[in-house]
C-alpha positions in Angstrom: 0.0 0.0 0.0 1.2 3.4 -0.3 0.7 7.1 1.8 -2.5 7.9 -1.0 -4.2 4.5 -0.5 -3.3 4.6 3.5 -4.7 8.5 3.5 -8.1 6.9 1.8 -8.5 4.5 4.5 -8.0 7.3 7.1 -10.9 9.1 5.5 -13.0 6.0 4.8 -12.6 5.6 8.3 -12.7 8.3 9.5 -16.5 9.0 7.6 -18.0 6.0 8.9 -17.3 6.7 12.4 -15.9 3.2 13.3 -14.1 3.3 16.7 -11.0 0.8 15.1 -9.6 -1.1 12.1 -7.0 -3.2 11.9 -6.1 -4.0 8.1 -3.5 -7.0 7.7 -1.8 -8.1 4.4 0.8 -9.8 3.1 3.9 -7.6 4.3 1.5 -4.1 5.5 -0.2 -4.0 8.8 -2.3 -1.1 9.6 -4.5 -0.3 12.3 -6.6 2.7 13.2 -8.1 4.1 15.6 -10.6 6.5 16.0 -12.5 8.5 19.0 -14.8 11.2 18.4 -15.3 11.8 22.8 -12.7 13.9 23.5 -10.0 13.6 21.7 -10.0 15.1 18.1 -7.3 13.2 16.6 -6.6 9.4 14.9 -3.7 7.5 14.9 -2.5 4.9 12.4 -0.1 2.8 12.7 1.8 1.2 9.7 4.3 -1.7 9.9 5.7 -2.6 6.4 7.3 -6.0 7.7 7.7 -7.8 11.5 10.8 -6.5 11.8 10.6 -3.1 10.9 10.3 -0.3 12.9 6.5 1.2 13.4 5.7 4.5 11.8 3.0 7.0 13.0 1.0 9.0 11.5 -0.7 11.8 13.0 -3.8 13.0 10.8 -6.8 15.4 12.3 -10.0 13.4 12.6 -13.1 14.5 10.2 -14.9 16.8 11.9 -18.3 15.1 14.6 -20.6 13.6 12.6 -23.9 15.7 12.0 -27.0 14.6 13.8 -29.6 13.8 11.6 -32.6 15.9 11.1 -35.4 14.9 13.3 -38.0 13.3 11.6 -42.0 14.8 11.6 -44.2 12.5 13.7 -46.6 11.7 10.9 -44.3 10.3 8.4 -42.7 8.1 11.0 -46.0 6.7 11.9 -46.7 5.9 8.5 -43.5 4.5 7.7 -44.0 1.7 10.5 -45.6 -0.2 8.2 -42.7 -0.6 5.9 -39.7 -3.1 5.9 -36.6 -1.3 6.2 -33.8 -3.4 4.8 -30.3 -2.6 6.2 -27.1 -2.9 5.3 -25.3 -6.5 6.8 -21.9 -5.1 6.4 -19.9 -1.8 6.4 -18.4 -0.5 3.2 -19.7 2.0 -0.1 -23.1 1.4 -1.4 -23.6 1.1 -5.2 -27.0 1.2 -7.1 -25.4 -0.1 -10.2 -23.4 -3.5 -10.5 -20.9 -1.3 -12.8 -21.0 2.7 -14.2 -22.4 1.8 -17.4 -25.3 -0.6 -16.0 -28.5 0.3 -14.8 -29.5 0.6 -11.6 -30.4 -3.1 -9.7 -34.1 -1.2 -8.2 -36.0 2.5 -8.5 -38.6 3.4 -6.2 -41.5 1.8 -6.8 -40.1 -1.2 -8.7 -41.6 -4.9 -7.6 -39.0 -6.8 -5.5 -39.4 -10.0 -4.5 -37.3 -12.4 -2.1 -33.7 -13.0 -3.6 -33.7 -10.4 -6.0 -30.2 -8.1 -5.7 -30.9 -4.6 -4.3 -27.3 -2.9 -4.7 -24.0 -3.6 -3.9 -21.6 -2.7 -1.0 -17.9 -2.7 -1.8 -16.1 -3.8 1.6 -12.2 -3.8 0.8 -12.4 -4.4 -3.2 -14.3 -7.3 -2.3 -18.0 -6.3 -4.0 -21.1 -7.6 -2.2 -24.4 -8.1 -3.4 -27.5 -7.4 -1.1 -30.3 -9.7 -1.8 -33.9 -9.0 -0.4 -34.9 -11.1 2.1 -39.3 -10.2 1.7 -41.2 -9.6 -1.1 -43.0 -6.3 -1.8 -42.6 -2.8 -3.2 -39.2 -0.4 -2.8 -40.8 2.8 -1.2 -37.9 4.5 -0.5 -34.2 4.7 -0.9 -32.6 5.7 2.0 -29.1 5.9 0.9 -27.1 8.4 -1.9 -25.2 6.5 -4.7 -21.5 5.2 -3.5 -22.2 7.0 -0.2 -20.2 4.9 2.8 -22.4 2.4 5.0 -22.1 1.5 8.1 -23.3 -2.1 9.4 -26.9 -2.1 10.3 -27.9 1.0 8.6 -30.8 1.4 6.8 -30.7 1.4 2.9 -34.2 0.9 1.6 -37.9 0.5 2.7 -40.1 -2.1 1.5 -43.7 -2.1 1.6 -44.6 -5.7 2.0 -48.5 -5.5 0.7 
């Protein structure tokens, strides 16, 4: 790996608010750590081989994640009735299975159980989200290659 691809895991990071990563390959270990009580900074640490000495890097930390606006009481009541389908893993949400494809769902489209939603990219490895119930996509919940975290909500499904 080198400093550009290291930096982009510091922001990926950084972005998703994960407390800690470690990252082992072949010769590169990396781990970082990230607190957003308190302390304003992350630390990564890079070892290129076992015997070589550790390197630090001292980067500022993204700035505290914005709240999310607060929802009106009568859309949340109504969107009980949905089935929100969340993401299983953390990683950057994809619509399309490639830039030149179309989009896996819209809003509105008829899913039904097994059918790919998106994909999440989780360390180059692509991952395709399959729906679990049958029904109509009411909402997308989540921006094109946006980061995910695990257990966030991507889409709602209206079962009926």
């Amino acid at each position: 790996m080198d400093l550009k691809e290291i930096q982009n895991l510091i922001k990926f990071v950084s972005n998703t608010g994960v407390a800690e990563v470690k990252l082992e390959m072949d010769d590169v270990k990396i781990t970082i750590r990230t607190t957003l009580e308190g302390n304003t900074t992350e630390t990564t640490y890079v070892q290129q081989a076992p015997q070589a000495p550790v390197q630090q890097v001292i980067a500022p930390a993204a700035a505290a994640p914005v709240a999310p606006a607060p929802v009106a009481a009568a859309p949340a009541a109504e969107e009980s009735k949905y089935i929100t389908v969340k993401s299983p893993i953390i990683g950057t949400f994809y619509r399309k299975p490639s830039p030149d494809k179309p989009v896996f769902v819209e809003v509105g489209n008829a899913i039904s159980k097994g059918d790919v939603l998106c994909v999440i990219e989780a360390m180059k490895l692509f991952n395709e989200i399959e729906s679990e119930v049958s029904g109509k996509i009411v909402k997308i919940l989540v921006d094109d290659m946006s980061p995910v975290e695990f257990d966030q909500p991507l889409f709602l499904v209206d079962p009926s």
